[in-house]
C-alpha positions in Angstrom: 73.6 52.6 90.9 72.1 55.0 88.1 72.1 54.1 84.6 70.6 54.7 81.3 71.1 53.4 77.9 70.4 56.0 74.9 70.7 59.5 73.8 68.5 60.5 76.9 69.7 62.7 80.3 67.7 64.7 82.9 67.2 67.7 80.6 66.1 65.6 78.0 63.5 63.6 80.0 62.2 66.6 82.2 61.5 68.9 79.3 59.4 66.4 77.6 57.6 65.9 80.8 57.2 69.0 81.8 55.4 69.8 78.2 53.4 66.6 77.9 52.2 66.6 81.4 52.0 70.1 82.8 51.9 72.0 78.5 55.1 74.0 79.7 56.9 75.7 76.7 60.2 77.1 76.7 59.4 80.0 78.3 57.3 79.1 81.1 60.2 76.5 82.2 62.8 79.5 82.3 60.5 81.0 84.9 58.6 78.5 86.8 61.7 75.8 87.1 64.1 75.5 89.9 66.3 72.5 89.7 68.6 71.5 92.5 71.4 68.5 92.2 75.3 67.7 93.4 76.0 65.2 90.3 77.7 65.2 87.2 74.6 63.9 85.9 72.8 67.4 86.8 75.1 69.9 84.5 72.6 69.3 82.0 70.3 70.7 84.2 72.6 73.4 85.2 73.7 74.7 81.8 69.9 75.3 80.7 67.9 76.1 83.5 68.4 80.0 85.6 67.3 79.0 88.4 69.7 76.3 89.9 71.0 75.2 93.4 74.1 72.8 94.1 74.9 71.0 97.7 78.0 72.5 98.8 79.4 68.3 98.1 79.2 69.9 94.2 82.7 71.8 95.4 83.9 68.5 95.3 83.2 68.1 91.1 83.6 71.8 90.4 87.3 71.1 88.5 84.9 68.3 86.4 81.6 69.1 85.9 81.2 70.8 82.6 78.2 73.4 84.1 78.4 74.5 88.0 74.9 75.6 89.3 73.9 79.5 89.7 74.2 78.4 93.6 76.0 76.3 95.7 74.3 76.4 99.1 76.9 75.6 102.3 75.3 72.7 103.1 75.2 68.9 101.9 72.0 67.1 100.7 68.6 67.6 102.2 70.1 70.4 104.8 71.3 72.5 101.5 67.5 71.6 99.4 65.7 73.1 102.7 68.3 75.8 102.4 67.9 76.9 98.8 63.7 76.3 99.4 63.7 78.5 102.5 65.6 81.2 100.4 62.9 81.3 97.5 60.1 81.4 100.0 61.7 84.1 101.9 62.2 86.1 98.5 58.4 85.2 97.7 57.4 86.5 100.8 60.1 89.7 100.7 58.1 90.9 97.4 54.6 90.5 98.4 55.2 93.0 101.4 
């Protein structure tokens, strides 16, 4: 069970920790964040951030959720994370050649 009480969701949370603890500004999180989720919880997450990744169980919310993920990799849980961190390191990898 997940629950809160309060004005607070992931976005909230995460950008105040990413400024307090690693002095990211606005800026820097549009290019150094990649968020990955399957939850109604995560469209937060998905509406602000570029660089997002859904499990392919988000298909299952898409009529719902108010903001869908830049990507929905074709696999569920873990097996789509590996999938959607395999694809940035081959990218990485593809530009420094």
């Amino acid at each position: 069970v997940l629950g809160w009480l309060g004005g607070y969701d992931k976005l909230v949370m995460s950008r105040k920790v990413l400024k307090h603890f690693y002095a990211l500004e606005e800026s820097d999180e549009q290019a150094s964040v990649f968020y990955s989720g399957d939850s109604l919880n995560d469209a937060p997450m998905f509406s602000y951030y570029s660089k997002t990744l859904g499990m392919n169980t988000i298909n299952d919310i898409a009529q719902v959720i108010p903001s869908l993920p830049r990507w929905i990799s074709q696999f569920p849980g873990g097996e789509g994370f590996v999938d959607g961190a395999n694809r940035i390191l081959n990218a990485k990898r593809a530009s420094i050649r």
